[in-house]
C-alpha atoms as a printed R data frame, in Angstrom:
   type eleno elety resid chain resno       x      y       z
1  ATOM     1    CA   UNK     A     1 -11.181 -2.923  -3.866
2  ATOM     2    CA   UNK     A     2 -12.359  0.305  -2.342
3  ATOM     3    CA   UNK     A     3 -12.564  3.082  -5.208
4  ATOM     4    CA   UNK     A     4 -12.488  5.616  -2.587
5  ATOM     5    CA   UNK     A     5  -8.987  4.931  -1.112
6  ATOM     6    CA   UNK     A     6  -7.614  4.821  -4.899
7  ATOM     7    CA   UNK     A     7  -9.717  7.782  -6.489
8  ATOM     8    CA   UNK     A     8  -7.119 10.268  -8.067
9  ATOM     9    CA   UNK     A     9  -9.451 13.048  -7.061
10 ATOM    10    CA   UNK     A    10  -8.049 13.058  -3.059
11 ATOM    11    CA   UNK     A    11  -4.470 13.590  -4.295
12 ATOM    12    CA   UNK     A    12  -2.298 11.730  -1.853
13 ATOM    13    CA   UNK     A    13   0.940 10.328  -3.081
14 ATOM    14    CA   UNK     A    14   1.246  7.420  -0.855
15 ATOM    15    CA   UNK     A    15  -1.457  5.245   1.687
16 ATOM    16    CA   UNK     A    16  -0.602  3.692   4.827
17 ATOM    17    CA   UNK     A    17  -0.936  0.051   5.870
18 ATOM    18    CA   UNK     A    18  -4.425  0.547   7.361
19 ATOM    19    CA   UNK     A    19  -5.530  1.786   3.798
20 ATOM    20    CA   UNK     A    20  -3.659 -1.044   1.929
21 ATOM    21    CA   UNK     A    21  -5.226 -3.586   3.969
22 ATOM    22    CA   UNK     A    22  -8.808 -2.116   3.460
23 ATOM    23    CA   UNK     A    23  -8.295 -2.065  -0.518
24 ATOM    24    CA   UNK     A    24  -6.323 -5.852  -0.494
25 ATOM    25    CA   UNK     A    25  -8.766 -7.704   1.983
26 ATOM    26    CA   UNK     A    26  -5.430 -8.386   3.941
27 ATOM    27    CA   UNK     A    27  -4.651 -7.953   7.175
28 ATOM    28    CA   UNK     A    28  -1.974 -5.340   8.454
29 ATOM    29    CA   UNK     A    29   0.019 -7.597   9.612
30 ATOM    30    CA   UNK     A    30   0.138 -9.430   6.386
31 ATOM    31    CA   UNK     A    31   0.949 -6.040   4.451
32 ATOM    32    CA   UNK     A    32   3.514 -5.298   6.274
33 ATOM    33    CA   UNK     A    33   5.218 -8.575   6.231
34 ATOM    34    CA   UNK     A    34   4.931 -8.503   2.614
35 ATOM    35    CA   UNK     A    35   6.424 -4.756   2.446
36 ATOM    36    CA   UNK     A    36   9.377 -6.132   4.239
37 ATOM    37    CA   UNK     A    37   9.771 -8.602   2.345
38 ATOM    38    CA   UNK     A    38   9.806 -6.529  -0.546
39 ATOM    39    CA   UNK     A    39   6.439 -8.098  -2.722
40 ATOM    40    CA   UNK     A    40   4.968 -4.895  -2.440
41 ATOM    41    CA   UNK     A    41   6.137 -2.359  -5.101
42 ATOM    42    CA   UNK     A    42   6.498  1.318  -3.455
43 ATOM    43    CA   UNK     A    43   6.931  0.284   0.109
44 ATOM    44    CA   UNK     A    44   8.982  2.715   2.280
45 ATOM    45    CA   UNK     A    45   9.492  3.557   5.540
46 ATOM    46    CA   UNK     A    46   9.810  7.357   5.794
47 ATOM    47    CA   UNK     A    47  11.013  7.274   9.182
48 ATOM    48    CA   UNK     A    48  13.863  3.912   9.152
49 ATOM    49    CA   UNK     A    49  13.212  0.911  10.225
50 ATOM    50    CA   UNK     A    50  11.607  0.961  13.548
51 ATOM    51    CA   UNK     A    51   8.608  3.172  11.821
52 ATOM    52    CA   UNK     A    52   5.658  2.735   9.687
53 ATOM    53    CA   UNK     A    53   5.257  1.848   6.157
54 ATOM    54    CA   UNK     A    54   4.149  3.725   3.526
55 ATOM    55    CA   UNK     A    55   3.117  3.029   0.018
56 ATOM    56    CA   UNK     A    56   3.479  5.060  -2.726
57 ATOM    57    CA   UNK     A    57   0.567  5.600  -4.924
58 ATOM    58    CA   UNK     A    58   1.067  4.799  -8.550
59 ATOM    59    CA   UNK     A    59   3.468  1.512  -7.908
60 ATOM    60    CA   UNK     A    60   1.068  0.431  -5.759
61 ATOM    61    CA   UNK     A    61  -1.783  0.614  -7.950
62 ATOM    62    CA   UNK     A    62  -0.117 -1.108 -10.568
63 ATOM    63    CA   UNK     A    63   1.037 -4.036  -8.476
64 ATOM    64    CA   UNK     A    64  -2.497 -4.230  -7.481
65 ATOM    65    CA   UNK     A    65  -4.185 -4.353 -11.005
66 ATOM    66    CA   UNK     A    66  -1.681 -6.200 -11.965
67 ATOM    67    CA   UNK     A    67  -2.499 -8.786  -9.573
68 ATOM    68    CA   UNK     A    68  -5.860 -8.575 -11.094
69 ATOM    69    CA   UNK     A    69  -7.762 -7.044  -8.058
């Protein structure tokens, strides 16, 4: 897992898939298939359905410790 994307010092509230993928190893494709199907906690699409995800921060995080990554 990349420290970087997840360091509390650079204040974002959410990542997009291209960071997800970088800290899970998976592919984009896979993250959002997973966001749609709703495995991922704090997956939104700001813009409806036909735009990109987003993930917030914190729920994400969890889920991914969690998952003991």
């Amino acid at each position: 897992m990349s420290s970087t994307l997840l360091s509390p010092l650079d204040g974002r509230a959410s990542l997009d898939t291209a960071e997800v993928a970088e800290v899970t190893g998976y592919t984009q494709k896979t993250i959002r298939k997973y966001a749609r199907l709703g495995l991922i906690p704090g997956a939104y699409q700001p813009f409806g359905k036909r735009g990109g995800w987003r993930f917030k921060r914190a729920p994400f995080q969890k889920w991914w410790e969690k998952m003991g990554k």
